[in-house]
Each structure stands twice: as structure tokens, then as C-alpha cells.
C-alpha positions as a Python dict, from the first residue, in 0.01 Angstrom:
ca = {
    (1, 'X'): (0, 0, 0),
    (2, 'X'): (122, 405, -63),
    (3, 'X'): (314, 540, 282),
    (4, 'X'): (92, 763, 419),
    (5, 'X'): (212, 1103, 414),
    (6, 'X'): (288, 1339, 725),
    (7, 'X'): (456, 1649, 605),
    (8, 'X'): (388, 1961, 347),
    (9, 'X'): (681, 1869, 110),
    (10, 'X'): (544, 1494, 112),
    (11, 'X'): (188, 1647, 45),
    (12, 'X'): (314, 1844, -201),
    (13, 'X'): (499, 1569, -439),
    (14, 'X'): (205, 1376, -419),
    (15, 'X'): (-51, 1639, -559),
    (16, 'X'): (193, 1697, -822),
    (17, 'X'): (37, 1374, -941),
    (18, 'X'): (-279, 1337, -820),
    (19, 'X'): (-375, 1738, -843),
    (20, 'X'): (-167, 1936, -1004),
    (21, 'X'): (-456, 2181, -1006),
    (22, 'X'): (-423, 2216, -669),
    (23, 'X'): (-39, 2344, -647),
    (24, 'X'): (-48, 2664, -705),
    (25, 'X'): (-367, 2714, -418),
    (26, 'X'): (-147, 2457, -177),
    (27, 'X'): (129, 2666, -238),
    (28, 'X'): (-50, 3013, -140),
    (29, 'X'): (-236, 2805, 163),
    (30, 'X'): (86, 2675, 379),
    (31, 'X'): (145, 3051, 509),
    (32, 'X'): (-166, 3075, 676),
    (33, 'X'): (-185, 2719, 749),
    (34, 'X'): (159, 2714, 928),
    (35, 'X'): (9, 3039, 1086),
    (36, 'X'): (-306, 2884, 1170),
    (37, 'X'): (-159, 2575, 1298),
    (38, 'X'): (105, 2789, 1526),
    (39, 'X'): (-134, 3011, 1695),
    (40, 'X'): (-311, 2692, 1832),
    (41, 'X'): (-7, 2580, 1952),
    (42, 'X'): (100, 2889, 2108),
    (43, 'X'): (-275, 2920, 2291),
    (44, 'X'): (-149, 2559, 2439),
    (45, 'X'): (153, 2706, 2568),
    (46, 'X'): (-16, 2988, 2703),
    (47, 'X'): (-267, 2791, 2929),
    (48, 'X'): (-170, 2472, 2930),
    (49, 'X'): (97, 2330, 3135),
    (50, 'X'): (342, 2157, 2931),
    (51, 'X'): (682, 1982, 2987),
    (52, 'X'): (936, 2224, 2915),
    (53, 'X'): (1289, 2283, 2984),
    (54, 'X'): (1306, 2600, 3272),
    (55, 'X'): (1587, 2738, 3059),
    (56, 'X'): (1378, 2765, 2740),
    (57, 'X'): (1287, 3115, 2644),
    (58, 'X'): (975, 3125, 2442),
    (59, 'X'): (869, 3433, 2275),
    (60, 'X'): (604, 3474, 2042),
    (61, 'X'): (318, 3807, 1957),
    (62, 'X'): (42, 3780, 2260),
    (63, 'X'): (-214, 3839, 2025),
    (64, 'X'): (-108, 3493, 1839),
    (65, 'X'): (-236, 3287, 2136),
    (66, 'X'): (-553, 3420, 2143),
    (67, 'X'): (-831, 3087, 2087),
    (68, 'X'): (-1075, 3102, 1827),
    (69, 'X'): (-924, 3347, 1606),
    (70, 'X'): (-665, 3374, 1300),
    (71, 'X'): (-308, 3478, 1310),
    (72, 'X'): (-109, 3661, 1022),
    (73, 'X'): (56, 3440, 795),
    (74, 'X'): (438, 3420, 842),
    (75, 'X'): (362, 3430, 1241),
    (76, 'X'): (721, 3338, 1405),
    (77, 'X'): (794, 3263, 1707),
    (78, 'X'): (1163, 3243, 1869),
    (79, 'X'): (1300, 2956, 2096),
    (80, 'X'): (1605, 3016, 2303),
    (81, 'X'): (1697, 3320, 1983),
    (82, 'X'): (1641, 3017, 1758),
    (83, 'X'): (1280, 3195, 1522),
    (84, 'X'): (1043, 2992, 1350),
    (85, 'X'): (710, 3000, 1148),
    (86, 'X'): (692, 2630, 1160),
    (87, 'X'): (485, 2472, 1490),
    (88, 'X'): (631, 2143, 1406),
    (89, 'X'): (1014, 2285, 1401),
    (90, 'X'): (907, 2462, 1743),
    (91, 'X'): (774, 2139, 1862),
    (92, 'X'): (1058, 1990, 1792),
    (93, 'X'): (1295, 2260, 1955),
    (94, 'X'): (1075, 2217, 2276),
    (95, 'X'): (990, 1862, 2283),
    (96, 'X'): (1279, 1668, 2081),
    (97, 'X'): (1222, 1291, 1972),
    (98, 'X'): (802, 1373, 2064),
    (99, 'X'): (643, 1267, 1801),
    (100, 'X'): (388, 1548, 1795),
    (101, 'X'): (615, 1722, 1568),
    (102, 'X'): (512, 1527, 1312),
    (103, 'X'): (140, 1573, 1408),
    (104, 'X'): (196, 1907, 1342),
    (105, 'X'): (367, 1868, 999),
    (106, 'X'): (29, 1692, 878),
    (107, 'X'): (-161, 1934, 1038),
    (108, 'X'): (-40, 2195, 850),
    (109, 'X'): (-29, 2020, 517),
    (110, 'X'): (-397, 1876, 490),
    (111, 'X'): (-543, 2211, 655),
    (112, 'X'): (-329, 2387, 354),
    (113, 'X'): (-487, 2134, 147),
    (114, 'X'): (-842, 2196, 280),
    (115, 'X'): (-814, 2562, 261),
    (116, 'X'): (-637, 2489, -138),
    (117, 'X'): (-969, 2337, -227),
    (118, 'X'): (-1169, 2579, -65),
    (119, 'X'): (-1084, 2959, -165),
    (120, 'X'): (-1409, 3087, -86),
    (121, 'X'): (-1598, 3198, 248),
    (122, 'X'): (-1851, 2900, 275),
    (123, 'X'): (-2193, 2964, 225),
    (124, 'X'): (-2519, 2773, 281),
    (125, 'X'): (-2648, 2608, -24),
    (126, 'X'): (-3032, 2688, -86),
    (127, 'X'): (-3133, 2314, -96),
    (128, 'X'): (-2872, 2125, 76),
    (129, 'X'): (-2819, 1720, 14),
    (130, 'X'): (-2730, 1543, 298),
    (131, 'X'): (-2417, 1534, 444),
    (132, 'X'): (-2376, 1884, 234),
    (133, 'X'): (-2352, 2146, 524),
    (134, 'X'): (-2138, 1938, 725),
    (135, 'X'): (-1832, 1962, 464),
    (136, 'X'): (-1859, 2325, 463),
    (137, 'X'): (-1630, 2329, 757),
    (138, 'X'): (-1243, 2376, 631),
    (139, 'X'): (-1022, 2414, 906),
    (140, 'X'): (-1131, 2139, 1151),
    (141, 'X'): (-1123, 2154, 1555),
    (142, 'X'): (-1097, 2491, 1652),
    (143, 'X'): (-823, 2469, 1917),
    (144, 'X'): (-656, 2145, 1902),
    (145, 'X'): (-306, 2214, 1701),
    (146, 'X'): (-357, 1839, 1563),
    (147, 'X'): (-690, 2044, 1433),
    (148, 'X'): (-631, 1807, 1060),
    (149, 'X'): (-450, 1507, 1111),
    (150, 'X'): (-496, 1224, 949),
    (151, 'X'): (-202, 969, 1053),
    (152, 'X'): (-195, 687, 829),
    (153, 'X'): (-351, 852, 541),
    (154, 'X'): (-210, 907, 203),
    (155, 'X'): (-263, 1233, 23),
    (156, 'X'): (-497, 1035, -205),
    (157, 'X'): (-688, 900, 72),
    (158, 'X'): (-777, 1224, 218),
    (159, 'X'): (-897, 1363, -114),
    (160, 'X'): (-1099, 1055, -174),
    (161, 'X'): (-1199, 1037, 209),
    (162, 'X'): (-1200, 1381, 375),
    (163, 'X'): (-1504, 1564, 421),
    (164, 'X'): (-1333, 1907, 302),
    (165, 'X'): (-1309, 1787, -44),
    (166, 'X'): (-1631, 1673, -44),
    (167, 'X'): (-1600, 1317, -153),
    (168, 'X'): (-1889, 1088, -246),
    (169, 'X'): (-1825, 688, -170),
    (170, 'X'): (-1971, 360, -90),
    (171, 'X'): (-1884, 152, 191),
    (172, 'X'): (-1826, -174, 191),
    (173, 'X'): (-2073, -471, 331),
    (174, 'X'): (-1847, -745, 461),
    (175, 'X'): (-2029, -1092, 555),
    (176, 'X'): (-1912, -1228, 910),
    (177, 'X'): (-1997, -1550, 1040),
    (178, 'X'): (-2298, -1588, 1258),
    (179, 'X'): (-2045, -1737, 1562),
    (180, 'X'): (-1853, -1418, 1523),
    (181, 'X'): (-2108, -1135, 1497),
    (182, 'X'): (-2227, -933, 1832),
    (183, 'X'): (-2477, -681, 1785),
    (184, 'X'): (-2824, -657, 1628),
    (185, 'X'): (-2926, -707, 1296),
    (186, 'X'): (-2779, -960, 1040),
    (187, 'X'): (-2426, -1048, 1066),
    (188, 'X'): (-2299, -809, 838),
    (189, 'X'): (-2005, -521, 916),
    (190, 'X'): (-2020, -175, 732),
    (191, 'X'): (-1723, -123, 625),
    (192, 'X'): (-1509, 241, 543),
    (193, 'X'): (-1385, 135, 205),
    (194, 'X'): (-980, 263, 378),
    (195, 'X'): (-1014, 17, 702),
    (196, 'X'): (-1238, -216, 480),
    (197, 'X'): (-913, -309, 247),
    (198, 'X'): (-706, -355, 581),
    (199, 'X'): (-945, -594, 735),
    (200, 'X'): (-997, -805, 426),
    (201, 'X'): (-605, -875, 408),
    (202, 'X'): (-556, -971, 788),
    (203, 'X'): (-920, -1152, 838),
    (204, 'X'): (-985, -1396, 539),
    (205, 'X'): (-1319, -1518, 711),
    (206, 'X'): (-1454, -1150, 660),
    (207, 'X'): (-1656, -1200, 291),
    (208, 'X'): (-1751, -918, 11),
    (209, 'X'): (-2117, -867, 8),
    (210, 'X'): (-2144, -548, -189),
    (211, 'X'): (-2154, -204, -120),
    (212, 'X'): (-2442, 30, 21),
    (213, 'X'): (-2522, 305, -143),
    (214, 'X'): (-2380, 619, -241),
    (215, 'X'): (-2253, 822, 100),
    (216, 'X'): (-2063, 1165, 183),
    (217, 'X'): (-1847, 1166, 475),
    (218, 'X'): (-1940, 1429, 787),
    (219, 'X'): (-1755, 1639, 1005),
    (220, 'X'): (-1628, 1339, 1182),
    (221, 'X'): (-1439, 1154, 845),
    (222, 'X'): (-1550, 827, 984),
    (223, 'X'): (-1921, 880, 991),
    (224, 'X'): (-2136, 884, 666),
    (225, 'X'): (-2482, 1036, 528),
    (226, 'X'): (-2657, 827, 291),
    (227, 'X'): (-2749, 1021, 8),
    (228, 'X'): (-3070, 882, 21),
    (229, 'X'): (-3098, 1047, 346),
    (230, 'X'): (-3101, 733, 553),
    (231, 'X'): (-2969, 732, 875),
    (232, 'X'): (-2661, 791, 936),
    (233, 'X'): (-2342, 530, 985),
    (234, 'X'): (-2081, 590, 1190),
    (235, 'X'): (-1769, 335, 1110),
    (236, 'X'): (-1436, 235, 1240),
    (237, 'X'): (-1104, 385, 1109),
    (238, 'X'): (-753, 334, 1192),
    (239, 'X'): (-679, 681, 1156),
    (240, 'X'): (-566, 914, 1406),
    (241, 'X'): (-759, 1198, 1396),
    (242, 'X'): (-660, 1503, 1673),
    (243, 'X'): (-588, 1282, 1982),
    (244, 'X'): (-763, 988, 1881),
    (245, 'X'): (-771, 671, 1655),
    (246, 'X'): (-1114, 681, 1556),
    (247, 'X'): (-1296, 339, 1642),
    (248, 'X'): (-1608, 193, 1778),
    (249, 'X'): (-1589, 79, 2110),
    (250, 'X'): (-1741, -231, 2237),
    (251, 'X'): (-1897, -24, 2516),
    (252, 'X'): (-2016, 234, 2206),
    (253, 'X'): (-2235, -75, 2084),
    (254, 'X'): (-2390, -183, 2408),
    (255, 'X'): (-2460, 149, 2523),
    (256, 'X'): (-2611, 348, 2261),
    (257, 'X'): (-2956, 234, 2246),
    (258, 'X'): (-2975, 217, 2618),
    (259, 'X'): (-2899, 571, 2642),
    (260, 'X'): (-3079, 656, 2319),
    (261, 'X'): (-3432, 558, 2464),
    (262, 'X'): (-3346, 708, 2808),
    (263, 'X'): (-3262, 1049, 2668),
    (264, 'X'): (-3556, 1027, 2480),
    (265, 'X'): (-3752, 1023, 2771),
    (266, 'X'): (-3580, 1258, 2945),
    (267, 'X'): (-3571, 1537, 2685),
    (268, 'X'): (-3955, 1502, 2644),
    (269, 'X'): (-3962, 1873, 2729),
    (270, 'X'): (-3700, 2019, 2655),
    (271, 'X'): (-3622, 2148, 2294),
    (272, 'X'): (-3365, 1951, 2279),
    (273, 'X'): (-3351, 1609, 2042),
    (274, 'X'): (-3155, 1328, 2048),
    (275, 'X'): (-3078, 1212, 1765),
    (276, 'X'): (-3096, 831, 1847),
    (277, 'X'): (-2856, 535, 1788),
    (278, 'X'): (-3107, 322, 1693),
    (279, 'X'): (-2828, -34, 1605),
    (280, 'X'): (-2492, -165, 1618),
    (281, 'X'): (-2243, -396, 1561),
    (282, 'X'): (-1921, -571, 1613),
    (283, 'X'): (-1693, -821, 1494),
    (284, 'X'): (-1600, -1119, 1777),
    (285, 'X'): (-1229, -1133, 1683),
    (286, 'X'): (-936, -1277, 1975),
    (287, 'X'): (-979, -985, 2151),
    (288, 'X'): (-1356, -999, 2213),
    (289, 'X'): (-1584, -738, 2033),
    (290, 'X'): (-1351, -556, 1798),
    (291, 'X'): (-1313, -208, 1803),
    (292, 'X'): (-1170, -186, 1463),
    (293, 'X'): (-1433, -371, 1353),
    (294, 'X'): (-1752, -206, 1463),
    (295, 'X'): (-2031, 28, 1355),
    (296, 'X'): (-2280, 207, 1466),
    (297, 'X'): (-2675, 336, 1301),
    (298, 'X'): (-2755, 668, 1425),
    (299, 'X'): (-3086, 871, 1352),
    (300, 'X'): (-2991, 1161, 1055),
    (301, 'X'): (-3078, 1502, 1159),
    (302, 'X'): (-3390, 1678, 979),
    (303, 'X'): (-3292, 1874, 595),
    (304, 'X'): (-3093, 2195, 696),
    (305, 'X'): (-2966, 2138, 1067),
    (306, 'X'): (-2634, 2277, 1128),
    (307, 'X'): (-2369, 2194, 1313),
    (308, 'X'): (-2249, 2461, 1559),
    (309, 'X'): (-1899, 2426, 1448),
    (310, 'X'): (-2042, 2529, 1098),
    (311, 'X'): (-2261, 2781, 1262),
    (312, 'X'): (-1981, 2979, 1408),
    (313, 'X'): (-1756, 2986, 1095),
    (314, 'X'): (-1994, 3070, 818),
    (315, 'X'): (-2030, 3459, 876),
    (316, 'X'): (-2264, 3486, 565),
    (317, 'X'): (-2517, 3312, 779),
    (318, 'X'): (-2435, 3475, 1142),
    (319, 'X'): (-2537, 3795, 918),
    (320, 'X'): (-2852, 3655, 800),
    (321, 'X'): (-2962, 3554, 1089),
    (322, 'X'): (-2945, 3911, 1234),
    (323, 'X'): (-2899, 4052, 1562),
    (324, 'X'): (-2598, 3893, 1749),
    (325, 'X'): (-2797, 3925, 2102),
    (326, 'X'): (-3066, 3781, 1952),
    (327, 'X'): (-2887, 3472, 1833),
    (328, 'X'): (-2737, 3417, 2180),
    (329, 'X'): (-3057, 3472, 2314),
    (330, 'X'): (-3252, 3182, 2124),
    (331, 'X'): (-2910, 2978, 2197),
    (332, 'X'): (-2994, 3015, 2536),
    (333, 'X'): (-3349, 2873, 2503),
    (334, 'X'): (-3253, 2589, 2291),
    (335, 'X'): (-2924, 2501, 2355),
    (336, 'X'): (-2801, 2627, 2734),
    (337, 'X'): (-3046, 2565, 2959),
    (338, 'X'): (-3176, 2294, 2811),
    (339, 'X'): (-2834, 2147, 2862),
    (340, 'X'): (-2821, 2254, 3203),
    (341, 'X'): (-3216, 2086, 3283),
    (342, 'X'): (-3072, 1768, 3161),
    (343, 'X'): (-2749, 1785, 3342),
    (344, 'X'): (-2990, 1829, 3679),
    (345, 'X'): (-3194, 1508, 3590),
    (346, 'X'): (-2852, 1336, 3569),
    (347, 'X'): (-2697, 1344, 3221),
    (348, 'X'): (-2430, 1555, 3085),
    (349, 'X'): (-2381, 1579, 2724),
    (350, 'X'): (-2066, 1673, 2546),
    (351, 'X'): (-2225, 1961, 2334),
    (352, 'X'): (-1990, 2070, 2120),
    (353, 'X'): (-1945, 2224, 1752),
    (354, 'X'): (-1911, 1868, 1580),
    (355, 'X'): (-2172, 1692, 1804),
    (356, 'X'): (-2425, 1933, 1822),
    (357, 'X'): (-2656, 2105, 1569),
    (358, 'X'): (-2935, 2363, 1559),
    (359, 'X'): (-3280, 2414, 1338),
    (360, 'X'): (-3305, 2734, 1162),
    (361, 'X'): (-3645, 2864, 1078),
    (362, 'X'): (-3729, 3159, 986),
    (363, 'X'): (-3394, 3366, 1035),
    (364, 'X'): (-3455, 3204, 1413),
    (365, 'X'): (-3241, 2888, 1613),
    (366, 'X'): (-3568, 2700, 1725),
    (367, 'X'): (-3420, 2372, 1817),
    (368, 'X'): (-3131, 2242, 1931),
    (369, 'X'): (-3012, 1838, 1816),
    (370, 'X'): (-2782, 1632, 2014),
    (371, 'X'): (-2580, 1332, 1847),
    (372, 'X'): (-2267, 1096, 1957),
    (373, 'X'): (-2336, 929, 2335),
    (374, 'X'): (-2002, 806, 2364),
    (375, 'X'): (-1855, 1093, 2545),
    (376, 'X'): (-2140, 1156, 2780),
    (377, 'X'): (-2188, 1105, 3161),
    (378, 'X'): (-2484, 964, 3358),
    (379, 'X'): (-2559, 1021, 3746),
    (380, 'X'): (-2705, 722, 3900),
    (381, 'X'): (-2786, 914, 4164),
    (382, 'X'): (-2943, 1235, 4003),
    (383, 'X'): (-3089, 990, 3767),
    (384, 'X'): (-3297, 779, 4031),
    (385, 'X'): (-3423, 1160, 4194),
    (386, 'X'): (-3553, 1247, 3868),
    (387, 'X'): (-3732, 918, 3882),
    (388, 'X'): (-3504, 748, 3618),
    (389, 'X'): (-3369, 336, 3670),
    (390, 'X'): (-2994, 387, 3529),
    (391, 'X'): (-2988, 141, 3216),
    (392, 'X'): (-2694, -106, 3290),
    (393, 'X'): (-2457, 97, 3106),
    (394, 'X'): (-2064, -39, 3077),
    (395, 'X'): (-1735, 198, 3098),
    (396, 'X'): (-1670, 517, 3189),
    (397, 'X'): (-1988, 684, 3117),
    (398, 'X'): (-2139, 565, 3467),
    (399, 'X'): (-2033, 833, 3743),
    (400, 'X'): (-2104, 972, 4096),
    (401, 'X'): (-1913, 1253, 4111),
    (402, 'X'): (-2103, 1607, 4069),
    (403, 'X'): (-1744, 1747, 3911),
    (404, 'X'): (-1718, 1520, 3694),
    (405, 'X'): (-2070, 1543, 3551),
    (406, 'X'): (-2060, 1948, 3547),
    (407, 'X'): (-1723, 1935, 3392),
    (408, 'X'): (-1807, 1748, 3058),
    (409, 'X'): (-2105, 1956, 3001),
    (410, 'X'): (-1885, 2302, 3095),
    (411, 'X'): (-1590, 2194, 2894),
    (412, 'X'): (-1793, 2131, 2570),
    (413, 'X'): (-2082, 2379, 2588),
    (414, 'X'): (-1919, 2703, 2809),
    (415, 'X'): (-1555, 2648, 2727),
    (416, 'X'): (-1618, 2567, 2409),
    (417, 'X'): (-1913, 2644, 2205),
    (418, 'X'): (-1986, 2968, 2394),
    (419, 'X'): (-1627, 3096, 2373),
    (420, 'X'): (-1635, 3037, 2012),
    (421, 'X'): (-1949, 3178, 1919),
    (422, 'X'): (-1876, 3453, 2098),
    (423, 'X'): (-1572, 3554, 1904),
    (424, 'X'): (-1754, 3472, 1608),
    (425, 'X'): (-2055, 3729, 1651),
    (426, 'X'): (-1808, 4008, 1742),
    (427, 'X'): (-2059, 4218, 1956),
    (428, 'X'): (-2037, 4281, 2341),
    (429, 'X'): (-1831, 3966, 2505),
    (430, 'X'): (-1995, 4097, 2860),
    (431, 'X'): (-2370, 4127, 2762),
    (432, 'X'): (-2319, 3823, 2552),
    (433, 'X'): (-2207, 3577, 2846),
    (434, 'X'): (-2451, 3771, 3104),
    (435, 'X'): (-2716, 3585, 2799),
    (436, 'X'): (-2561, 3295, 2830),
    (437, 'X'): (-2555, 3308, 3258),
    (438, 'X'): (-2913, 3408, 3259),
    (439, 'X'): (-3007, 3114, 3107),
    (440, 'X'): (-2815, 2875, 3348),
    (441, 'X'): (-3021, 3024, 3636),
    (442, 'X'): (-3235, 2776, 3765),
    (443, 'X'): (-3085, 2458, 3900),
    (444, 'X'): (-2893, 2306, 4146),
    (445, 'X'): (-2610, 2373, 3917),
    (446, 'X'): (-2593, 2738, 3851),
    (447, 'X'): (-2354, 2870, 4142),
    (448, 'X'): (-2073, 2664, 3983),
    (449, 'X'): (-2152, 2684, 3634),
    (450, 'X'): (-2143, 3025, 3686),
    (451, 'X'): (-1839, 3060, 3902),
    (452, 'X'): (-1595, 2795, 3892),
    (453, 'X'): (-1297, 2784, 3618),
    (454, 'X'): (-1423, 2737, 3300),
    (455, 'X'): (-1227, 2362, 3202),
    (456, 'X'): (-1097, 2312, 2892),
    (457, 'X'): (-938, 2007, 2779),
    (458, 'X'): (-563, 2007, 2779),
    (459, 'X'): (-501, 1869, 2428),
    (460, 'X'): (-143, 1970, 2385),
    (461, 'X'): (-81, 1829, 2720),
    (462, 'X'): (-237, 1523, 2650),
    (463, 'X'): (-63, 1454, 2302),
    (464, 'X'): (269, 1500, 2482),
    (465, 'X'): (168, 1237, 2810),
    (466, 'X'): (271, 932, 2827),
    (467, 'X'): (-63, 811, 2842),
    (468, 'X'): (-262, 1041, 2547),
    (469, 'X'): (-592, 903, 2650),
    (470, 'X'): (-606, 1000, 3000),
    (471, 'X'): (-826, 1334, 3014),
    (472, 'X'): (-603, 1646, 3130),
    (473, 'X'): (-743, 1940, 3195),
    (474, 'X'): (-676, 2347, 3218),
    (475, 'X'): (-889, 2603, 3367),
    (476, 'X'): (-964, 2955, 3284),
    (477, 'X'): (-1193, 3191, 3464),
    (478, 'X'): (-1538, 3238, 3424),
    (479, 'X'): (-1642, 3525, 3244),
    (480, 'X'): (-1985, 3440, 3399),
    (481, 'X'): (-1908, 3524, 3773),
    (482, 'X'): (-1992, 3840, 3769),
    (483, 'X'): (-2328, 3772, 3683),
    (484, 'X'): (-2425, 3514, 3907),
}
């Protein structure tokens, strides 16, 4: 098979074949994408802590480590007198033999890449397909400095795959013997046509039986819209994507229709929706249920919902939709408290950009939909008050500590989606987050949503650990406290 490549020059020699369309607009991208790239790195540094030499002088624009926003191309920074525009040289200088230098360098060559084969602002289209709105998102996470990598993938995989160059595929159905199947449904894996080639070679038992239908890739590579507009598919790829290889657990399988018809009850209410795993799957392999061998059926979102990542970087449609108090207003109605009225029944979702999106009617956010219930967190406890028997869920999503529950929801929703949507409708940061805390009042959880650190993941940190998994976290303070 082609070596996957992990750096711009290695990007570049291979769209001299594949693209040579695309040189010229790769060429103009890598400025801003080394830029781009940097200034995430640099907001790590800032408020993250990160091993570091105590005789290493890092100096660098303050304005470049600002989240959420977009740094000059040709940003350099300087490391012990040593300048660079490059984050993977400066990871290097700081971190030597890490390998999250080379993170970086594919970082910055498929967001060049993405940004080649997108020169214009996005805009929504008029009648979108499924699957559509979702690719209209270019740069990826908004503050992880691993915001586009793809580890293990080729330049010609992430054309073909990548939701920025908005591919259209099939995937591929592979018969599995009855013995070996766990799940519902018949015996039969769906397949990304990248991990479906790798699985074929190293299980011969695994047999061809066709393809589904046509399918565009989402915001999350590994998860597909039918073009039909069937539900949705969420796969398993070897490919590490920001801090993760992107698989389906075995815990993913057993746990998402448990929690889909619970939060179905419990959102009765609320105008909130969860957009419901309704099936799954996995291949029994040595190990067990096999992560690399998994999928999952997830309910699609109504025509026209959009993601709040895509929300918050499409200006054309922040202006359309009008008054920037107004817009945090209805996101308080739809999106915070509702949040907040869940998290007090004993459920905390992780409501970020990718997995959460809103209905737009009428120039108005009227709904808000909730998908992926892998990283969530259920209160046994809180769960029983509200008159709720906790489904017999398996690993970490089970918990008893308050923290714990308040932090997932904070990190995602406060730390995250507010803090970028804020910067995004560039009006009053103050009277937007006194919005925001007026519609956490209310609950047993207000005080500390509205006064404790805001926590925010500690990506940079984590990448660098010697365990990456393990959550880290950084905390900044709450612009809310003064209005609680």
C-alpha cells in the first residue's frame, strides 16, 4: 500500500500527481496554514501546562495565542533566539524525539490542502443534500493544534476520504460468520472502504457482500450520510484523527440504544432532540468485540440542521440571521439551559461544535439536536431523583461525582461552544455571556456553572503524556461570575 504522508513537502509531491490543479492554491495556503496551525499551539503554551525545559525562552506576539481566532501568515515565534514559522520545528525545539512534531507537519499540510480546495468563504447552499452542510467546515477543531490530522492517510486518501473535499463513496458490506457477529441485525459489518481493504487482508473469514449506497463523509471523516438520506453510519477507522484513533468501542455498541431511549424520555420537554442510535455492531475477533471492527446506526438530523462548528464559521449566515444578542438569546433557550435541565436530571452531554446542531427557521435557532453518546456522563444518583432506573450501562460513562458530571457539560458547551461563538458574533463579550448566565439560572447547578474555572481540555498536554488518552485538563476563569 502508498506510505501515508505526514509532512507539506510529502503532500506536495504527491498532488503533483494526483492534483496538479491544486499546487499553485497549496502553495499560497501553507502561510496561513503554518500560521493557523502555530497560533493553536502557542494558545497551548499559554494555558496549558506543558513539559518544558526551565531554561527555554519562548517568545512569540500575545495576540497569536488568542483561541478562536486567525493569526497573520508568516507568524514566528523564537526559541532560546532560535525563530520559526513552523509549529512542528518549534515542537521539535521544545519537545525533541516527541512525536507530535510530526502531528503538526500533517496538520499543517492537509489544513493547507483543505483551505487549497476551498478559496471561498462557505456559504449555505439553498437546498442542501445530505451530508452537504457538514463539509462546509475547512479548518477542523478549533483549538486542538492536531486540528487536521490524518495519521496513516495518504494524500490520495484524504482527497478521496475527507469531508473538506467533499468526496462521495460507498462503503463496503463485509459478511461475518454468525459465531462471530455481536450486535443486532444480520451479521454483516459496514465497512469504510480505507479500514475495509485492511481488514480483508488480515481476516480472510470476513466476505464481500457489496456495497451500500452512495454516502458523503461528515464532520467526523469516519461517519457517513446516505445520500438517500437514511440514517446515518458511523464506522471504524484506523486513523488518528486530533488525539484519537477513531474506532467503535465495544462499550459504544452496548450502550447506545440504552442511552438513546433514556434520553428520549428525558428530553420530552426540553427542545432539545436526540438524535438516536437506533443499532450496532461488532466483529467477535481474539480480543472480544472488535473495536476496529464495529459500527454504529444513528438517527440523521432533519434537511438543513447545522452543526455549531459550521454555525460559528460561516459569517454569511451569522449575518442573516441578524442581531448577534438575539442569536445568543434563542441559543440560550434551545441550547443552554436545556443542557443545564438535563445535566440536573442526571446526564451531561458533550455539546460541542461537531456533536451538536441547531434548526433554523425563519432567520430564528428553534431547536437544538444532540448526536454521539459516547462521550457523555450519567448520574445514577441524580438519575434515580428524577425518577429514572440507570440502564446497565458499561465503561466510563457511569459516574457519581457532581465534578465530573458538570465538567463534561462546561468543557464542551461554556468552554467551548460559547467561547467560540462569541468571538464569532463580534458584539459585546460581557452582555453576551450575562445571555448565556441568565439562562443557566435555575438549577442546582448554577452557582458553579457560573463561578468555577471554565475547564478546557488540555489537548497539547495530553498529546505529549505518556498516556494520550487519560483526560487532562486546564482552567480559565469564568467570564460568567460576575453575573451570578
Amino acid at each position: 500500500m502508498p506510505q501515508p504522508t505526514a509532512d507539506p513537502a510529502g503532500t506536495r509531491s504527491q498532488l503533483a500527481q494526483l492534483r496538479p490543479d491544486l499546487l499553485k492554491p497549496y502553495d499560497a495556503a501553507l502561510p496561513g496554514a503554518r500560521a493557523a496551525v502555530m497560533g493553536r499551539l502557542l494558545t497551548a503554551c499559554h494555558t496549558e501546562t506543558l513539559p518544558r525545559s526551565a531554561h527555554t525562552r519562548l517568545t512569540y506576539p500575545a495576540a497569536a495565542a488568542t483561541p478562536f481566532t486567525e493569526p497573520p501568515a508568516g507568524l514566528t515565534v523564537t526559541v532560546d533566539g532560535i525563530p520559526t514559522d513552523d509549529p512542528a520545528h518549534l515542537a521539535a525545539l521544545l519537545w525533541p524525539g516527541a512525536p507530535l512534531a510530526a502531528e503538526l507537519a500533517g496538520s499543517v499540510a492537509n489544513l493547507a490542502l483543505a483551505r487549497a480546495a476551498n478559496p471561498h468563504p462557505p456559504r449555505i447552499p439553498d437546498d442542501p443534500q445530505p451530508g452537504e452542510i457538514e463539509q462546509l467546515l475547512v479548518d477542523g477543531h478549533p483549538l486542538h493544534p492536531c486540528c487536521r490530522t490524518r495519521a496513516g492517510m495518504t494524500t490520495a486518501d484524504i482527497l478521496a476520504y475527507a469531508p473538506e473535499h467533499r468526496p462521495v463513496f460507498r462503503l463496503h458490506r463485509l459478511r461475518v460468520p454468525a459465531a462471530r457477529w455481536h450486535g443486532d441485525g444480520a451479521p454483516v459489518l459496514l465497512a469504510h472502504p480505507w479500514q475495509a481493504i485492511r481488514l480483508r487482508e488480515q481476516y480472510r473469514w470476513l466476505t464481500d457482500d457489496g456495497q451500500t449506497g452512495p454516502v458523503r463523509p461528515l464532520m467526523s471523516l469516519r461517519t457517513v450520510a446516505p445520500l438517500d438520506g437514511g440514517p446515518h453510519i458511523k464506522t471504524a477507522v484506523d486513523v488518528q484523527m486530533t488525539s484519537a484513533v477513531r474506532t467503535v468501542s465495544p462499550a459504544a455498541v452496548r450502550n447506545g440504544p440504552l442511552l438513546s431511549a433514556l434520553l428520549t424520555t428525558l428530553t420530552a420537554d426540553l427542545p432539545l432532540d436526540v438524535l438516536t442510535e437506533t443499532s450496532a455492531g461488532a466483529v467477535i475477533t481474539d480480543h472480544g468485540p472488535d473495536r476496529r471492527l464495529a459500527h454504529l446506526i444513528r438517527q440523521a438530523p432533519p434537511a438543513g440542521a447545522v452543526p455549531l462548528g459550521v454555525l460559528a464559521t460561516t459569517p454569511s449566515l451569522l449575518t442573516a440571521l441578524g442581531d448577534p444578542y438575539q442569536i445568543m438569546k434563542d441559543l440560550g433557550l434551545v441550547f443552554f439551559r436545556p443542557l443545564t435541565r438535563l445535566l440536573e436530571r442526571g446526564v451531561a452531554l458533550e455539546a460541542h461544535g461537531q456533536n451538536t446542531l441547531v434548526l433554523i427557521r425563519n432567520r430564528r435557532i428553534v431547536r437544538t439536536l444532540y448526536r454521539d453518546l459516547g462521550g457523555v456522563r450519567v448520574h445514577a444518583g441524580r438519575l434515580t431523583a428524577a425518577g429514572h432506573p440507570m440502564p446497565p450501562l458499561i465503561g466510563d460513562l457511569p459516574t457519581s461525582d457532581d465534578t465530573e458530571l458538570r465538567t463534561k457539560l462546561a468543557a464542551a458547551a461554556l468552554a467551548g461552544v460559547a467561547r467560540q461563538m462569541i468571538t464569532a458574533l463580534q458584539a459585546d463579550p460581557d452582555r453576551l455571556w450575562q445571555i448565556i448566565a441568565t439562562s443557566l439560572h435555575g438549577t442546582a447547578d448554577t452557582k458553579a456553572l457560573l463561578t468555577d474555572p471554565l475547564p478546557v481540555k488540555a489537548t497539547t498536554a495530553m498529546r505529549l503524556a505518556a498516556n494520550p488518552l487519560h483526560d487532562r485538563w486546564t482552567h480559565l476563569p469564568n467570564p460568567m461570575a460576575a453575573h451570578a
